[in-house]
C-alpha positions as CSV (number, residue, x, y, z in Angstrom):
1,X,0.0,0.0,0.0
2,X,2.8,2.2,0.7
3,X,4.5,1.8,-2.5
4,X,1.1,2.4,-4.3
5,X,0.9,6.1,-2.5
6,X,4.7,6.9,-3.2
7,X,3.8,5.4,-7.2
8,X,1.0,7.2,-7.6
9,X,2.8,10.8,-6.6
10,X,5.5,10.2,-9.2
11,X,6.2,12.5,-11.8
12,X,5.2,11.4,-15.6
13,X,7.3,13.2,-17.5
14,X,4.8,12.1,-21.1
15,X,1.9,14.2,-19.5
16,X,4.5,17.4,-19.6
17,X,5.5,16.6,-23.0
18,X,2.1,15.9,-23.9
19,X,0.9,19.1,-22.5
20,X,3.8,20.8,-24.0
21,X,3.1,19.9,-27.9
22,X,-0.8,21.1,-27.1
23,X,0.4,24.3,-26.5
24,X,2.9,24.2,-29.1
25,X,0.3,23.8,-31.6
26,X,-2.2,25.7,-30.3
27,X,0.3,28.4,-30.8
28,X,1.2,27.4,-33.7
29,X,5.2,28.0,-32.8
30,X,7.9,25.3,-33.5
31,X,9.9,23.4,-30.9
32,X,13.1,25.7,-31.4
33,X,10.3,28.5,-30.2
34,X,9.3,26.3,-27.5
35,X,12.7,26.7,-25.9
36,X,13.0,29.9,-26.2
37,X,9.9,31.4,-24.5
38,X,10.7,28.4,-21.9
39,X,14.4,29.2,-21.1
40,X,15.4,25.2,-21.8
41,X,17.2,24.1,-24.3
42,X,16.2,21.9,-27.4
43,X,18.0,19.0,-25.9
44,X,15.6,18.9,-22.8
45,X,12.8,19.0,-24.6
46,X,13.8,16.1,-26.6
47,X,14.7,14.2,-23.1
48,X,11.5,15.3,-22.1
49,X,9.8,13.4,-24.7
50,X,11.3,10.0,-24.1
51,X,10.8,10.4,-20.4
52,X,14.9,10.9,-20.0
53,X,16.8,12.3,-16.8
54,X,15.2,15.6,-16.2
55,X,16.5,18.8,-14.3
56,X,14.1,20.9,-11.8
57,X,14.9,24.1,-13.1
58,X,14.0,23.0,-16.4
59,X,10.9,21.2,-15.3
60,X,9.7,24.1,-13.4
61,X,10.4,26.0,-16.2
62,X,8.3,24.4,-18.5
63,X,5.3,23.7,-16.3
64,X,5.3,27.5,-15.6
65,X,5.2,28.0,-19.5
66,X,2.2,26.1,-18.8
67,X,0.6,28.1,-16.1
68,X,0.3,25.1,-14.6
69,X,1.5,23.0,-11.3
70,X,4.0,20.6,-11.1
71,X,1.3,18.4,-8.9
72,X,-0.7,18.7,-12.0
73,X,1.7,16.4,-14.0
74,X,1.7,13.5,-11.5
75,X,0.2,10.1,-11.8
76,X,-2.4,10.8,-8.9
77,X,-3.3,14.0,-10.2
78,X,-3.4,12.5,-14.1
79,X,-5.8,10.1,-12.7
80,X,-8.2,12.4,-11.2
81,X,-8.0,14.6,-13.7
82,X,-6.5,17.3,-11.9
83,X,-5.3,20.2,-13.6
């Protein structure tokens, strides 16, 4: 049971990327733009994307692009529904 709780608070690093390209298109701006109005580079993105070693500053940096909270992007939260 504990396990499941510590799980289910993990951070799921698809649902940022996810969240990311939405915006992206809904803005109709390219990656490279991305990075810029972020602060992170291109490469972080990309780890992003296939869930690689990610930094907090980077993180916070994008969920902030976001305007959202980096609660918002765990598994518990995807679950619910929480944005």
């Amino acid at each position: 049971m504990a396990e499941s709780r510590i799980n289910s608070g993990r951070f799921d690093a698809r649902a940022l990327y996810d969240a990311l390209d939405d915006q992206r298109r809904s803005r109709a701006m390219s990656w490279q733009q991305v990075a810029e109005e972020t602060g992170v580079s291109s490469s972080t993105l990309t780890r992003t994307r296939h869930g690689g070693r990610m930094e907090v500053d980077g993180t916070l940096a994008m969920v902030r692009w976001l305007g959202r909270t980096i609660e918002s992007f765990t598994y518990a939260a995807l679950r619910r529904g929480t944005d």
